[in-house]
C-alpha positions in Angstrom: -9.9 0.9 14.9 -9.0 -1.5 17.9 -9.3 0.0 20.8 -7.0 -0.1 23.3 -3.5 0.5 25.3 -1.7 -1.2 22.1 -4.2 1.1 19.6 -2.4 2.8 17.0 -3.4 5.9 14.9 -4.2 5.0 11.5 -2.4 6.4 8.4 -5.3 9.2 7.9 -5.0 9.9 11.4 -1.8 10.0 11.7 -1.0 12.2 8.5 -3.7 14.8 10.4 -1.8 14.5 14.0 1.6 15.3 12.3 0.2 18.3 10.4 -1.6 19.9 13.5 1.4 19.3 15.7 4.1 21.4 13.1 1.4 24.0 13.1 0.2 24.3 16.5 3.5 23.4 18.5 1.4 20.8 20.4 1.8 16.5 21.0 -1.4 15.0 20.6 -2.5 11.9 22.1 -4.7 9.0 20.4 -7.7 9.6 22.1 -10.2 6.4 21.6 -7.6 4.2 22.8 -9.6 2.4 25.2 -12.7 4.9 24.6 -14.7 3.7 21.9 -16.4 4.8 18.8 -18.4 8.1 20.3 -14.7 9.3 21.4 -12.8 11.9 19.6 -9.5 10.6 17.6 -6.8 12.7 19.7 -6.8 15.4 22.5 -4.2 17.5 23.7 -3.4 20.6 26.3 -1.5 23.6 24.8 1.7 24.5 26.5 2.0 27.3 29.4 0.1 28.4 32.2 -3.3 28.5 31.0 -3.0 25.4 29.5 -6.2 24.6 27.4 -7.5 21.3 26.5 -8.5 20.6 22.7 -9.8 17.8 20.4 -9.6 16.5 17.2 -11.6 14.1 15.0 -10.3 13.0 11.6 -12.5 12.2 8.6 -13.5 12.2 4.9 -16.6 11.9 3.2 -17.3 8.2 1.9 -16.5 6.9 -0.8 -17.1 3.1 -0.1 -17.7 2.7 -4.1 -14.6 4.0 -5.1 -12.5 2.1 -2.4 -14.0 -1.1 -3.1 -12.8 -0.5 -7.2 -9.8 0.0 -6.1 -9.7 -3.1 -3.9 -10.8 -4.9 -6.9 -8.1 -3.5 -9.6 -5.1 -4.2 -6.7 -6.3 -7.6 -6.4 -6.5 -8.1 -10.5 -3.1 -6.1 -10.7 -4.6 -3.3 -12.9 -4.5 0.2 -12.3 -6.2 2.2 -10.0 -8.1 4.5 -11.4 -11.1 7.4 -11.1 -13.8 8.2 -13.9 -16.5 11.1 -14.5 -16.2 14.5 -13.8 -16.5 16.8 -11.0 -18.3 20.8 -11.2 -15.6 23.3 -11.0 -18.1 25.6 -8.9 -15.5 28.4 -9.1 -16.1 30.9 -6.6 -18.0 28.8 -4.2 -15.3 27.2 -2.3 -17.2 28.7 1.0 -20.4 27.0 -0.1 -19.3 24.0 -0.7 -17.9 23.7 2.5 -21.0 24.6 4.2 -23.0 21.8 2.3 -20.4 19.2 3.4 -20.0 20.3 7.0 -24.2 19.9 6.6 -23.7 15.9 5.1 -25.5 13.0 7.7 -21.5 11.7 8.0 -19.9 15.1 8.7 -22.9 15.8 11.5 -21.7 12.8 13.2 -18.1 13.4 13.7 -19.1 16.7 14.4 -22.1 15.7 17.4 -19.4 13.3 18.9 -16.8 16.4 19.3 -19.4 18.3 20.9 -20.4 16.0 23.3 -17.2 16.0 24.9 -15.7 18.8 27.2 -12.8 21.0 25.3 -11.8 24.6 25.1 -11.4 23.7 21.2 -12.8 21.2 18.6 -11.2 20.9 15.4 -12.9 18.9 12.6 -9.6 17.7 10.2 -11.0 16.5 6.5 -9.3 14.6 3.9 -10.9 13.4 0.8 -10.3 9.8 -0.5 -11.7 11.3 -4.3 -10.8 13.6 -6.7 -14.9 14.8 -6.5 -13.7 15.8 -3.1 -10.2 16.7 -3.0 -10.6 19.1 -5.9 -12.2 21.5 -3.7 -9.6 20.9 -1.1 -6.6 21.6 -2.9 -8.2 24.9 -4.0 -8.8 25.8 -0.8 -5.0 25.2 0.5 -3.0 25.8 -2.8 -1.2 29.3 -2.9 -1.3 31.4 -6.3 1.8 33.3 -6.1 1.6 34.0 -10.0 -2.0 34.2 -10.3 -5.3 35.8 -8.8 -6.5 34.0 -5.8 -10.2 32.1 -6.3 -11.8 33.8 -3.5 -13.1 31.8 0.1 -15.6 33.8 2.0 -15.7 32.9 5.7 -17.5 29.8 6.9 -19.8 30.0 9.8 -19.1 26.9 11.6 -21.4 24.4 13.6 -21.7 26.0 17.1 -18.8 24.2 19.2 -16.6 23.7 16.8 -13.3 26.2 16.8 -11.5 25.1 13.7 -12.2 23.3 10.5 -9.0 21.8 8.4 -8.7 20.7 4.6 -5.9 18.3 3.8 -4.8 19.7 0.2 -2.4 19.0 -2.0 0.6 16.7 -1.2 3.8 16.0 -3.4 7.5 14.6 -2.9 10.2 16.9 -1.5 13.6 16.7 -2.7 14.0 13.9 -0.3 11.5 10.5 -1.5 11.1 10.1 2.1 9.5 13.7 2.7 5.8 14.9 1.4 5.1 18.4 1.1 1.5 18.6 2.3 -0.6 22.4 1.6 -3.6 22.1 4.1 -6.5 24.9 4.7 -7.4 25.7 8.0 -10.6 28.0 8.9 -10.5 29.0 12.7 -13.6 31.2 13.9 -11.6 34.0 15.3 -8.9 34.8 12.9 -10.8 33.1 9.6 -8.6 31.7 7.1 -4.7 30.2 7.1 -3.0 28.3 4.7 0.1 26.0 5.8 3.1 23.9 4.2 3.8 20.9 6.3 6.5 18.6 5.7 5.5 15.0 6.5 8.6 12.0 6.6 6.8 8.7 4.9 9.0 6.8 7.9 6.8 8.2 10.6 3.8 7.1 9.2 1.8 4.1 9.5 1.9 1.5 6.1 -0.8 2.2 3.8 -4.0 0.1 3.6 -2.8 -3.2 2.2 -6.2 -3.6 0.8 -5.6 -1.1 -1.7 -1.6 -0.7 -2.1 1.1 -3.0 -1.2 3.8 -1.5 1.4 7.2 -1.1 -0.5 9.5 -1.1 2.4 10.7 -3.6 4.7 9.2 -4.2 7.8 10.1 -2.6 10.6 11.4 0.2 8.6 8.3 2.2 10.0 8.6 3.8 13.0 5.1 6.0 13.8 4.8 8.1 16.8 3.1 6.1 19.8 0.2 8.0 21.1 -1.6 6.1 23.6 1.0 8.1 26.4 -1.2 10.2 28.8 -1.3 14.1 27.8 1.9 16.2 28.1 1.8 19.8 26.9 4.8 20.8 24.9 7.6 23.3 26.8 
């Protein structure tokens, strides 16, 4: 990210913001604008008198490999595609999360949230891989119909408040709205599971390395977040 009064959340980032605002009734600021690398993505102060301060960083595992086949097969015009297979590893939704929140990567994002001062720290994953987000939308989807897969409870890295799971994500009757399921573990009142709505308009264009934008410039108007902290009344 460039750094900076001008900086600008990227689409990841901003798809994270958006769903944590709806949920939480808060505005969130783009932290690292100006602050570096070792900075948390976005902060904010909840509303009323005891106004608390909280931060956010935003991340996937990597998947370098699979983005740099899909550079390759927008560049020759083919299709984008995934192969191989992922373990169902029914039941262990908890465990799994445990061994990523344990991954080199994920201890990073999760040493630079603790190193600076907040009353909460939420880690917000997305996964760029069906290997990955397989396990996510599990964790978010709702099974009206059907028996639940159970979640036990996570016990979370000391410091950190709240752990969400960007799920599933389809169009709403509008083509301009996403339906986004997300899973959110907090370590007081364990497990939620949300429906955001998301407006493709308010969000920045995708990486032209790997899609082309299809609408016209100008047409996108994301949030500007580089605006000191305001708490929401």
């Amino acid at each position: 990210m460039s750094n900076g009064p001008e900086a600008r959340a990227t689409r990841e980032e901003e798809v994270a913001f958006l769903i944590i605002e709806a949920v939480l009734g808060v505005d969130i600021r783009l932290a690292d604008a100006g602050g570096g690398n070792k900075t948390p993505d976005g902060a904010w102060v909840y509303p009323g008198a005891n106004a608390r301060p909280a931060i956010v960083e935003v991340t996937s595992p990597p998947d370098t490999k699979l983005m740099r086949t899909w550079a390759e097969a927008k560049r020759a015009g083919t299709s984008q595609s995934e192969s191989g297979s992922a373990p169902a590893r029914w039941n262990e939704l908890a465990e799994v999360c445990m061994e990523i929140l344990r991954e080199p990567w994920a201890l990073e994002n999760i040493e630079k949230l603790t190193s600076h001062p907040a009353e909460e720290r939420h880690l917000f994953l997305f996964g760029r891989s069906y290997r990955v987000e397989n396990y996510f939308y599990r964790l978010s989807d709702t099974y009206e119909e059907n028996t639940t897969e159970h979640v036990a409870d996570l016990v979370l890295p000391d410091g950190v408040t709240d752990v969400w799971f960007r799920g599933r994500a389809r169009r709403g009757q509008d083509s301009d709205v996403a339906e986004i399921r997300v899973a959110r573990f907090n370590k007081g009142t364990g497990w939620q599971r949300h429906l955001v709505e998301i407006h493709e308009r308010a969000l920045p264009a995708p990486n032209p390395g790997i899609v082309d934008d299809k609408v016209l410039p100008g047409w996108r108007k994301p949030k500007v977040r580089t605006e000191p902290i305001r708490s929401r009344t």
